[in-house]
C-alpha positions in Angstrom: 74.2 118.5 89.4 78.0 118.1 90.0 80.0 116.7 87.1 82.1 114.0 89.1 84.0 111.3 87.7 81.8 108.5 87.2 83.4 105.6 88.8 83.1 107.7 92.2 79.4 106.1 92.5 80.4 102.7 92.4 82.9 103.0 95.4 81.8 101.5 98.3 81.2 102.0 102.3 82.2 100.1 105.4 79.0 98.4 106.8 80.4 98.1 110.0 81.1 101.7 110.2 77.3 102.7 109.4 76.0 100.2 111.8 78.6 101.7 114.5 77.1 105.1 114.0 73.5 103.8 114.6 75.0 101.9 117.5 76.0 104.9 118.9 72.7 106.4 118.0 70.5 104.1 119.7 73.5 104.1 122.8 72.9 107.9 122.8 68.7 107.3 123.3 69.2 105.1 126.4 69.2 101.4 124.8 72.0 99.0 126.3 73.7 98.3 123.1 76.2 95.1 122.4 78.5 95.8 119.5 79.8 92.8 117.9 80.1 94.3 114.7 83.1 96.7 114.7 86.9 94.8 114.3 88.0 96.7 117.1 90.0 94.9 119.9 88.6 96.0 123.2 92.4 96.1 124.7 94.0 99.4 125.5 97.3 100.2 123.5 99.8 98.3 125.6 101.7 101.4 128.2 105.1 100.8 126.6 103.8 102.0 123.3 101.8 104.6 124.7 104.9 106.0 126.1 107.3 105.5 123.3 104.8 107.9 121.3 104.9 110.5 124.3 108.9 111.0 124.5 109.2 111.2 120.9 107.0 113.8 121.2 109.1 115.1 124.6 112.1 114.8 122.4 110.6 117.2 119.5 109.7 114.3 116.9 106.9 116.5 115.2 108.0 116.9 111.6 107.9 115.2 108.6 109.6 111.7 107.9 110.3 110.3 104.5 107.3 109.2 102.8 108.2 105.5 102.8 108.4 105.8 106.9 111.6 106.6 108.8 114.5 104.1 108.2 114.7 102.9 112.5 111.0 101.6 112.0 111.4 100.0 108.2 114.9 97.9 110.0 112.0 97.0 112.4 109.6 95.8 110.6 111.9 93.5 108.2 113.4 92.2 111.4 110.2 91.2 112.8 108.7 89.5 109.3 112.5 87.4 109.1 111.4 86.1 112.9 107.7 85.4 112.1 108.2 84.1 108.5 112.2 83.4 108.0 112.0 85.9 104.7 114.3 88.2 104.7 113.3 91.9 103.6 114.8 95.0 102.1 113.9 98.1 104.4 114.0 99.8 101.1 111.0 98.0 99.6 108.6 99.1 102.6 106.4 102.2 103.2 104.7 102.4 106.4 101.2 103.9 105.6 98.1 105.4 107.3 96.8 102.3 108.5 96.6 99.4 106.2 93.6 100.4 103.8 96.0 102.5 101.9 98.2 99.9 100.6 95.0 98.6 99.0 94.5 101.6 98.1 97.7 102.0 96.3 97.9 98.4 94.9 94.4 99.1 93.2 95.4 102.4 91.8 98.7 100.7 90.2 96.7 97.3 88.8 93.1 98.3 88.3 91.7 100.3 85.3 89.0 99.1 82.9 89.4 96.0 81.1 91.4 94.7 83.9 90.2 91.5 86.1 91.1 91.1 90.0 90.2 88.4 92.1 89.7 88.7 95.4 88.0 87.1 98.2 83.8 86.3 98.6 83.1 86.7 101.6 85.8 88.8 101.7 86.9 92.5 103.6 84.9 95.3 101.9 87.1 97.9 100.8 88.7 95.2 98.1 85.8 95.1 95.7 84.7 98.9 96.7 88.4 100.1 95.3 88.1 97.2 92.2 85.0 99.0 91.0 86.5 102.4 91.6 89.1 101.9 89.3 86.9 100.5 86.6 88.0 97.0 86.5 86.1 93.9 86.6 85.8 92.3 89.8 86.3 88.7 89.9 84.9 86.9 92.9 86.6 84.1 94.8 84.7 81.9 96.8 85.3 80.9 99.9 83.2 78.2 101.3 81.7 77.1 104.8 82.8 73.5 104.3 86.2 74.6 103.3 87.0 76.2 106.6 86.4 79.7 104.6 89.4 78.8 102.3 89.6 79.1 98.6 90.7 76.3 96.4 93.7 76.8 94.9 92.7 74.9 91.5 89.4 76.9 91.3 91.5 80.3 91.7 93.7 79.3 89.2 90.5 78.7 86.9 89.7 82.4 87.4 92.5 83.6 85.5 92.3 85.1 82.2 94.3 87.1 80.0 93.1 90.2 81.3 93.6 89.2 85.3 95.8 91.8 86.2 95.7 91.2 90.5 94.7 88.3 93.0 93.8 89.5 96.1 94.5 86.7 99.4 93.5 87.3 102.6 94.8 85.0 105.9 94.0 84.6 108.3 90.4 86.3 106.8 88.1 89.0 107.7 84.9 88.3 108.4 85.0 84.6 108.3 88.5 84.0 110.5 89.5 81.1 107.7 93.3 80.6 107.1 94.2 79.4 104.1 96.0 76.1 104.7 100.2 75.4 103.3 99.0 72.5 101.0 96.4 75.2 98.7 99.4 78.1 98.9 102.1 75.7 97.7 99.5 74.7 95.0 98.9 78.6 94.2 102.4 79.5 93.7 103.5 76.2 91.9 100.2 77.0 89.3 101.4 80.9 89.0 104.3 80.3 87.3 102.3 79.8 84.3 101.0 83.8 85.0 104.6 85.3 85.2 102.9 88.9 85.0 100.2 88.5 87.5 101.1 90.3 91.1 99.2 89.1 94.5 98.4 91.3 97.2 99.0 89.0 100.3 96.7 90.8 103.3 98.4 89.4 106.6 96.7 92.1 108.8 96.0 89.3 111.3 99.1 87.1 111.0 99.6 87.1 115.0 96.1 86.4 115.7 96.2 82.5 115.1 94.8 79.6 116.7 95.0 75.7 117.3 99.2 75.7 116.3 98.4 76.9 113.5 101.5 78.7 111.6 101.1 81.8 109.6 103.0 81.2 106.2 103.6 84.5 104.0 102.9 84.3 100.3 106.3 85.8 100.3 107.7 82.7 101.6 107.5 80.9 98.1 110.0 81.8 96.0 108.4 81.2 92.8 106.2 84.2 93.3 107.9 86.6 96.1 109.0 89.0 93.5 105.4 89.7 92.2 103.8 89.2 96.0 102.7 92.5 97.8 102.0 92.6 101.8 99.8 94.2 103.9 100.3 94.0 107.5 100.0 96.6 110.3 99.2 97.4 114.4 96.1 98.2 114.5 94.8 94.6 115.1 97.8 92.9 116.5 99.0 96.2 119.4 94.9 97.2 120.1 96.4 100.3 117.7 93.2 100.9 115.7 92.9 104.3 116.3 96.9 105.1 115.5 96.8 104.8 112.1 99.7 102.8 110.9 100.1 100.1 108.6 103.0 98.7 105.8 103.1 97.8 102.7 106.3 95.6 101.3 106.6 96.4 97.5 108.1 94.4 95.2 111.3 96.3 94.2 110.0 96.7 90.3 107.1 98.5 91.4 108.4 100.1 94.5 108.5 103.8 93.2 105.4 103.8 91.8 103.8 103.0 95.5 106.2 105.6 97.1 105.0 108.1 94.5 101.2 107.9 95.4 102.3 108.0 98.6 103.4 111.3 98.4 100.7 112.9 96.8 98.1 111.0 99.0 99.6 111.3 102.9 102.9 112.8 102.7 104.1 110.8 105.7 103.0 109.1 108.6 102.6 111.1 111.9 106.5 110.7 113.2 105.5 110.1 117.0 103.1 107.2 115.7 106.2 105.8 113.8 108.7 105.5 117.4 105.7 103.8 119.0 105.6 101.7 116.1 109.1 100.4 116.8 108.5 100.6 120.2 105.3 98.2 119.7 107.6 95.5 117.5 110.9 95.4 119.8 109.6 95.8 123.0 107.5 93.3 125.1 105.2 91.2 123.6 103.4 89.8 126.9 100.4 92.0 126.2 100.1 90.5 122.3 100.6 87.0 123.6 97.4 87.8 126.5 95.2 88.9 124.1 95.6 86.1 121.4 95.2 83.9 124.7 91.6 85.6 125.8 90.7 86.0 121.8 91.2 82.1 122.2 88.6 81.6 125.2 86.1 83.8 123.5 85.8 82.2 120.2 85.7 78.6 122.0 82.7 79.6 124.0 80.9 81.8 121.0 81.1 78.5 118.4 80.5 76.0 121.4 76.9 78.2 122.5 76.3 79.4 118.8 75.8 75.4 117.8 73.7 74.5 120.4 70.8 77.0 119.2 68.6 76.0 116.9 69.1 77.1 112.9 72.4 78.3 113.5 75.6 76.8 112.5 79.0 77.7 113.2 82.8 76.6 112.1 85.8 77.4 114.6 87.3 79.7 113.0 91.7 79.2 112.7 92.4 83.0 113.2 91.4 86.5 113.6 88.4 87.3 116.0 85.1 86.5 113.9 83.4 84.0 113.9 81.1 83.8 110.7 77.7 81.7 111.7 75.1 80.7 109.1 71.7 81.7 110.2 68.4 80.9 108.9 64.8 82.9 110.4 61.6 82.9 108.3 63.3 83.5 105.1 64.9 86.5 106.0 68.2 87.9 104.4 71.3 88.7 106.6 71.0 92.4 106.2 67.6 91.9 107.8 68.6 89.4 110.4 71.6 91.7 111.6 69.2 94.9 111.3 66.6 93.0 113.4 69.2 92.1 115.8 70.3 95.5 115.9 66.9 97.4 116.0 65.3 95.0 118.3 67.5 93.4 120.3 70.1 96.2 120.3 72.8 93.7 119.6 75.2 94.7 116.4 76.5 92.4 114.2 77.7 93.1 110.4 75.2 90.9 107.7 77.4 88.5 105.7 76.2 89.8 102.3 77.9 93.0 102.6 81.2 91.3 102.1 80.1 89.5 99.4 77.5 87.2 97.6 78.8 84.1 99.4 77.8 85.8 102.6 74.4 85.7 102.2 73.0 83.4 105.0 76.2 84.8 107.2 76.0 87.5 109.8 79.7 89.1 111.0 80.4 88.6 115.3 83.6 90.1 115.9 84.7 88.2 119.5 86.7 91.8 120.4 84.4 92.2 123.3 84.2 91.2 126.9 82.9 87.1 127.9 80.1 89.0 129.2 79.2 90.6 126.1 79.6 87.7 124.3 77.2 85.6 127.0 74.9 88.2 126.7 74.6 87.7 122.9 73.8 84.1 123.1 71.1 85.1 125.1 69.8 87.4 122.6 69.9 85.1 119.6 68.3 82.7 121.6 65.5 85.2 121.7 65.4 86.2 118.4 65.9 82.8 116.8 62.6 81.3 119.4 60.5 83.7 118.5 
């Protein structure tokens, strides 16, 4: 048998990644398969950005950058997070990364060893707890409830915290559940943290631009009781239909910058340079495709929680952001995994069970709106089936 560090068996997968692959499976035998369980957007990369990439490859971009991102796309990205959240940032204090997972990555490699506690979200995106237990530390759930809008309490996180709490983990607007956190419970949060001078926050904003209803996105960096200590994760992937690009931030606080940088550069070097000009390209140039797609995300999660309530022992809140919504489902006693793996085996329709991000999922199955009205009608139909019969 291999001698391995330990810890490597309590890491984690990404369920909606194994239940793409069967997808694909059963797609590959012949069945008509809907997937509604990947958080994909079904938009092509907008042309502008496309192109961007292409003539800095034309004009010989093929080398390395620095390992915290080239400067032209770091000047970007503060400029864009003063117009979205009127915080001004230091270029110096971000690296742009391989997508966004690796500033979890990085955060949970500086915070978590054993005898360290991080909160973090339940139901909540499943590479947080997967890296808490890979570092060893003790995993400290925070629950976020259906009647809450899938938001947290801001007194019962504050409860959580120990001596040992060395991380809080926030995600808004949230995967899977598409709950955004409202001002009130964040101005509550960073009022009641200045009691825990030495505890940092990772602040996952992936979804920022993806928000409904007038809602406004407000940065945990925004407070100023807490900026110092709050790291952010954003990115394109969800925002430009840029998924398969690769590229996400981080924005360090300056007392732990180097030590981010320096696992940068022993994990990915730097981020493919052509990716980094369509980047820029993607946050100064025209934002008309953004805007459409927020619009049609808008028409597809109206109809899904409109239809979803009308069937029979399902019930759905509107979600405030992203595109999940995060219905509560109850069939002849059966758990979500085998709800969404009869809905995917039977009905060839693939949705992500609610436990696998979390204990407060049970009861939950994932349906990521990324796909077509005519997926999405289809779908109906098929629960309708499945919850008759």
């Amino acid at each position: 048998m291999v001698d391995l560090n330990k810890l490597i068996f309590k890491i984690g997968s990404d369920t909606a990644f194994s239940i793409l692959a069967r997808s694909n499976e059963l797609i590959k035998r012949g069945k008509d398969v809907i997937n509604l369980g990947i958080g994909q957007p079904d938009f092509p990369t907008p042309p502008n950005i496309i192109e961007a990439a292409v003539k800095a490859l034309k004009d010989g971009q093929h080398g390395y950058s620095p390992s915290a991102g080239i400067l032209e796309l770091r000047e970007a990205i503060a400029e864009d997070f003063l117009k979205r959240t009127d915080v001004q940032i230091n270029p110096e204090n971000i690296i742009v990364t391989p997508g966004g997972k690796a500033v979890i990555f990085y955060t949970l490699m500086m915070f978590g060893h054993p005898g360290a506690e991080i909160i973090f979200p339940d139901p909540g995106f499943i590479a947080y707890k997967s890296m808490i237990d890979y570092t060893g530390s003790k995993p400290v759930p925070l629950p976020h409830r259906m009647e809450n809008g899938f938001s947290f309490d801001a007194d019962e996180l504050l409860s959580l915290i120990t001596k040992k709490t060395k991380l809080i983990i926030l995600n808004s607007p949230a995967n899977p559940t598409g709950g955004v956190v409202p001002y009130k419970e964040l101005k509550k949060l960073a009022k009641g943290l200045e009691n825990f001078p030495d505890i940092f926050i990772l602040s996952d904003e992936i979804y920022s631009r993806i928000i409904f209803d007038n809602n406004k996105h407000v940065s945990l960096k925004s407070f100023s009781q807490i900026k110092d200590r709050v790291i952010v994760l954003d990115g394109w992937s969800k925002t430009f239909a840029m998924t398969g690009w690769r590229l996400g931030y981080g924005i360090f606080p300056k007392k732990i910058f180097d030590y981010a940088e320096k696992l940068a550069i022993n994990c990915h070097s730097c981020v493919n340079l052509a990716t980094q000009f369509a980047g820029i390209e993607a946050l100064k140039g025209k934002q008309d495709h953004v805007e459409n797609m927020i619009n049609e995300f808008l028409k597809r999660r109206d109809f899904l929680v409109e239809h979803l309530n009308s069937i029979p022992n399902i019930d759905c809140v509107k979600p405030k952001g992203a595109f999940y919504v995060f219905p509560k489902i109850k069939k002849d006693n059966l758990s979500s995994k085998e709800i969404s793996n009869s809905l995917l085996e039977n009905k060839f329709l693939a949705t992500v069970p609610g436990s696998s991000f979390g204990k407060n999922g049970e009861g939950f199955i994932r349906i990521s709106y990324a796909s077509k009205l005519e997926n999405l009608k289809r779908s109906i139909e098929l629960l309708k089936e499945f919850i008759s019969e």
